[in-house]
Backbone as CSV, one residue per row, in Angstrom:
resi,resn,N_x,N_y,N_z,CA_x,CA_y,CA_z,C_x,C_y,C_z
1,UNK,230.644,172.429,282.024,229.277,172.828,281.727,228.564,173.302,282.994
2,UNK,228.700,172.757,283.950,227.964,173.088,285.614,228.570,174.235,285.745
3,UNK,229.798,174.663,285.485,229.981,176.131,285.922,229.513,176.948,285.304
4,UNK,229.515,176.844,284.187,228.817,177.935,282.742,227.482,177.743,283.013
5,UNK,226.792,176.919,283.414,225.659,177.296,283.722,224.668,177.586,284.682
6,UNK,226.158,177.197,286.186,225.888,178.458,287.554,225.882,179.698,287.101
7,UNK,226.895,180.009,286.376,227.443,181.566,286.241,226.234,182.363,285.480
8,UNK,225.750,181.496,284.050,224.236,182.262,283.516,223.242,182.390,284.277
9,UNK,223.111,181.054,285.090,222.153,181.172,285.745,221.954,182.493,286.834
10,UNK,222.959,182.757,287.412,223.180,183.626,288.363,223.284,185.081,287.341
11,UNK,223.215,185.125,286.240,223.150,186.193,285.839,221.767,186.511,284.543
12,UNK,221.236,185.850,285.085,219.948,185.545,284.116,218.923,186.630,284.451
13,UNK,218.179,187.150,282.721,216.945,188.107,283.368,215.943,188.093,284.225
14,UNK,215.324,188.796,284.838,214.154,188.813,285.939,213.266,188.428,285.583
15,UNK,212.510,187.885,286.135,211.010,187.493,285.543,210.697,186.027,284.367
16,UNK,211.888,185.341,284.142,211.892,184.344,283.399,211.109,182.970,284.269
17,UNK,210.459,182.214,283.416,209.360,180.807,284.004,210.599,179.816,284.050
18,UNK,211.524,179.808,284.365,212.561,179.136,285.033,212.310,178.950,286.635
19,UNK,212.556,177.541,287.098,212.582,177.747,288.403,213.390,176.614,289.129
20,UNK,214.529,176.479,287.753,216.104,176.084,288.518,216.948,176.275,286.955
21,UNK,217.660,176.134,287.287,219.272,176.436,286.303,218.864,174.484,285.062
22,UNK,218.214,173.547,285.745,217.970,172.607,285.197,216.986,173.222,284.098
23,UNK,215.961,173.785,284.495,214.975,173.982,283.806,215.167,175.041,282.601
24,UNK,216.289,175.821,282.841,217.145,176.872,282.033,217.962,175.698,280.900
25,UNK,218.115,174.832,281.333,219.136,174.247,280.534,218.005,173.464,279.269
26,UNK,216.871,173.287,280.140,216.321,172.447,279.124,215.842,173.305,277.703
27,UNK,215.407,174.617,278.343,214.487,175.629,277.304,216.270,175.650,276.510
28,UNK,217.104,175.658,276.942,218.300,175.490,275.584,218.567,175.015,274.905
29,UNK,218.373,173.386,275.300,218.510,172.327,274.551,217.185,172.191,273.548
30,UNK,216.385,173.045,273.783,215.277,173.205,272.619,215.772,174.221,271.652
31,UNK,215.934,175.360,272.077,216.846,176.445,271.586,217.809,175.844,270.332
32,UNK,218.495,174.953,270.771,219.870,174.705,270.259,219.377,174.077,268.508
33,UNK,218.208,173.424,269.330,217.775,172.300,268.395,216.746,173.240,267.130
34,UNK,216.318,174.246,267.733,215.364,175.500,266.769,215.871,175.857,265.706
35,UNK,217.184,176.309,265.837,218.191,176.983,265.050,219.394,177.045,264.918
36,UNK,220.102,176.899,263.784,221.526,176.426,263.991,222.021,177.919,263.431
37,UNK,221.447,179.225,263.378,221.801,180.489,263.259,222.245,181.179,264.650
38,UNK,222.961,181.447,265.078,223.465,182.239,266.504,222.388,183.389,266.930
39,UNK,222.176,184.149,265.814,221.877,185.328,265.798,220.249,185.266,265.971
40,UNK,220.102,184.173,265.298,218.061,184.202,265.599,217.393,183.234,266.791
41,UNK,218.748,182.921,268.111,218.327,182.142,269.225,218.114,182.968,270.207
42,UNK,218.277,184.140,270.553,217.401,185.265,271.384,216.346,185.864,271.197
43,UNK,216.005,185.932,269.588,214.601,185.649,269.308,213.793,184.775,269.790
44,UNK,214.142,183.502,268.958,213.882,182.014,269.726,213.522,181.832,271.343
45,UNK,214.226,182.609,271.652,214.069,182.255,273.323,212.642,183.362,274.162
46,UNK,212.876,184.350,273.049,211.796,185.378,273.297,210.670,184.881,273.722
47,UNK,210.338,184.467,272.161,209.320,183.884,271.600,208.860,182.399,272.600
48,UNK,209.686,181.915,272.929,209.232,180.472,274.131,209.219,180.950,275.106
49,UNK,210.204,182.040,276.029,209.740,182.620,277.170,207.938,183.435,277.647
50,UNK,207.788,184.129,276.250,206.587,184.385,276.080,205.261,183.375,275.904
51,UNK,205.199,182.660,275.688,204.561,181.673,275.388,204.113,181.034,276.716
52,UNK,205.367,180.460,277.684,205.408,180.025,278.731,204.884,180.879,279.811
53,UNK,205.146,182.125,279.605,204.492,182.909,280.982,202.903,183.165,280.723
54,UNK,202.735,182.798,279.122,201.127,182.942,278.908,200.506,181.837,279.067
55,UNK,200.713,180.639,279.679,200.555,179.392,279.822,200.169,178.769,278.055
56,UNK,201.149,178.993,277.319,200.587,178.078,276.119,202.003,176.930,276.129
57,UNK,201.218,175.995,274.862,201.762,175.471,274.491,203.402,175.841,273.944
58,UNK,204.362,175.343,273.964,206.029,175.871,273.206,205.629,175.340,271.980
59,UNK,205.276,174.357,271.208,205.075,173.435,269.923,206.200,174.007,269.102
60,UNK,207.314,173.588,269.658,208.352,172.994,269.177,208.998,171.771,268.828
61,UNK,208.879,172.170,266.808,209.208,170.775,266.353,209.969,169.865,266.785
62,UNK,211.374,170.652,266.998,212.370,169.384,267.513,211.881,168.619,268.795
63,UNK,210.947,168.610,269.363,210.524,168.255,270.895,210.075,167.101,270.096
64,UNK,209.467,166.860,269.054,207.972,166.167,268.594,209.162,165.260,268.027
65,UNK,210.222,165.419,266.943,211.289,164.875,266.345,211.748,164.253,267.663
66,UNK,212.595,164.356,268.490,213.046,163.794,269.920,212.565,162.851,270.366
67,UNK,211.061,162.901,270.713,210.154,161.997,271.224,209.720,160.632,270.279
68,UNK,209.924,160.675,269.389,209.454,160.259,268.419,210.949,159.522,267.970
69,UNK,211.608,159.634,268.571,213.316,159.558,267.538,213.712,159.464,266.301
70,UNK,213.012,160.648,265.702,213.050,160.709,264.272,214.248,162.196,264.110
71,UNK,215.535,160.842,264.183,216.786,161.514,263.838,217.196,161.385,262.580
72,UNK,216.545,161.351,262.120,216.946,161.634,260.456,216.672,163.438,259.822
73,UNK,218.070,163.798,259.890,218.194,165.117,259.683,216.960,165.651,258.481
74,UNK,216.450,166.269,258.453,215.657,167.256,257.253,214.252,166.358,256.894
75,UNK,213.869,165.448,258.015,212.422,164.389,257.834,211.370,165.091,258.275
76,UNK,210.134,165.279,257.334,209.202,165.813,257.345,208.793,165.368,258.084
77,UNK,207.958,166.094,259.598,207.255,165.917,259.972,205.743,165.844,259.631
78,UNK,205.102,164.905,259.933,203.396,164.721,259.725,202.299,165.303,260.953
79,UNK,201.300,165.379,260.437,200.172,165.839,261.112,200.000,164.601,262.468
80,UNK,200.195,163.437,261.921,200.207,162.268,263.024,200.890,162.476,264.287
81,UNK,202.272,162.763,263.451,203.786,163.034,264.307,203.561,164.071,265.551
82,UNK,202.655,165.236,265.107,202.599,166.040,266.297,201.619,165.864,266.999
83,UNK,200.540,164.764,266.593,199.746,164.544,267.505,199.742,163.432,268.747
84,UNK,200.860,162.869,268.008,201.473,161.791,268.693,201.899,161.837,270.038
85,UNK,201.116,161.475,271.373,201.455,161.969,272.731,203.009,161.381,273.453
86,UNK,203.960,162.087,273.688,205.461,161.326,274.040,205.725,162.535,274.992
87,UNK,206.435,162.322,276.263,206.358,162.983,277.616,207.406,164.247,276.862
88,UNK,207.763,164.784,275.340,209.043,165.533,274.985,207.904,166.492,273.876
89,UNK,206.868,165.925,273.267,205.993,166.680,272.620,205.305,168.113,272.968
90,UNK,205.837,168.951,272.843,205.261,170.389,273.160,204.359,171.073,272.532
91,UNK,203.803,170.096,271.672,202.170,170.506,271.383,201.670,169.892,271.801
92,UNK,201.732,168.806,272.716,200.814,167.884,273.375,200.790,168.282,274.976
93,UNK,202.045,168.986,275.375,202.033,169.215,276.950,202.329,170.718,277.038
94,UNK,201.854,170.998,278.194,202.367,172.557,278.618,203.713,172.681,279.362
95,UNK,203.987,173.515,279.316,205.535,173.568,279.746,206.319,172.766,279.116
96,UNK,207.392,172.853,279.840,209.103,172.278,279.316,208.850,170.642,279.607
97,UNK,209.392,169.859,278.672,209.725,168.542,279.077,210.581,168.507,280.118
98,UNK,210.224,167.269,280.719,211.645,166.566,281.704,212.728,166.677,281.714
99,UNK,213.010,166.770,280.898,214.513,166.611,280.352,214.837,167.216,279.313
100,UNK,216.169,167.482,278.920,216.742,168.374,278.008,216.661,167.189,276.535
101,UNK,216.827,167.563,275.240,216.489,167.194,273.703,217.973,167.125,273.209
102,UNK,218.821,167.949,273.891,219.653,167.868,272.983,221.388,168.307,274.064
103,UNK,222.382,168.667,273.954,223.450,169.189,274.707,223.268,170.759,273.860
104,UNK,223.098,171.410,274.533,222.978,172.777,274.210,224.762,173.864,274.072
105,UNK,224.510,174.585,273.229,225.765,175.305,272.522,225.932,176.607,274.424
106,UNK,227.018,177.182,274.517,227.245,178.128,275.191,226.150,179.088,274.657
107,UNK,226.027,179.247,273.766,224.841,180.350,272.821,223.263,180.581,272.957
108,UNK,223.568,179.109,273.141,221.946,178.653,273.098,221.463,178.934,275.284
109,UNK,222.401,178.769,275.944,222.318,178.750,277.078,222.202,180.291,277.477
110,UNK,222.973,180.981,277.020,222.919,182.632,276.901,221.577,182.946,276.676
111,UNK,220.709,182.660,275.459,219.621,182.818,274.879,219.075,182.296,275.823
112,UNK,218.742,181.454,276.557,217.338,181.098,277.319,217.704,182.298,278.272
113,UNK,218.856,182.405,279.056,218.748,183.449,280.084,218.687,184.904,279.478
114,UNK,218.483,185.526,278.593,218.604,186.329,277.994,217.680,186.705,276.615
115,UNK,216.830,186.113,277.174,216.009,186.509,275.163,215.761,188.087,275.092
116,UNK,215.664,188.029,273.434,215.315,189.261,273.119,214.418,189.989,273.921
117,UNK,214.208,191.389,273.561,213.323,192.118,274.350,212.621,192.461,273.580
């Protein structure tokens, strides 16, 4: 995994709110967790890269699910749930959490260095 994600890193687009290969890994492990479609995680990554360089919020569910450890696949989240302050909640904080949510796919790692245009 450390090499695959020197090698993206080192080949990653210009101008991305990354500001280490850690911090690349994490916007994946959100990624990963967004969508289990291949094809709609460079969207995905668009869409959070953009967000981030506009200083907003990411308010990404799985962050709020994570924090919360509500691993029960297909559980509705509540209005409570996202208001609920946990250092992984991305409607509650700006920027990327601490730490990564999930082990991210080769795919999903591509997509953060690479979102759509």
């Amino acid at each position: 995994m450390k090499k695959v994600l020197e090698k993206i890193w080192n080949t990653r687009d210009q101008n991305l709110p990354y500001d280490s290969p850690q911090s690349l890994l994490i916007m994946a492990s959100i990624i990963e967790k967004e969508s289990s479609l291949k094809n709609e995680r460079f969207l995905i990554s668009s869409v959070f890269v953009n967000r981030l360089n506009n200083k907003m919020k990411l308010q990404s569910d799985p962050t709020v699910k994570y924090g919360l450890k509500l691993l029960i696949p297909n559980k509705k989240m509540t209005y409570k749930d996202i208001k609920t302050p946990t250092p992984h909640n991305t409607y509650m904080i700006y920027g990327l959490p601490k730490t990564a949510i999930s082990m991210p796919s080769f795919e999903s790692i591509n997509a953060a260095a690479h979102p759509e245009k």
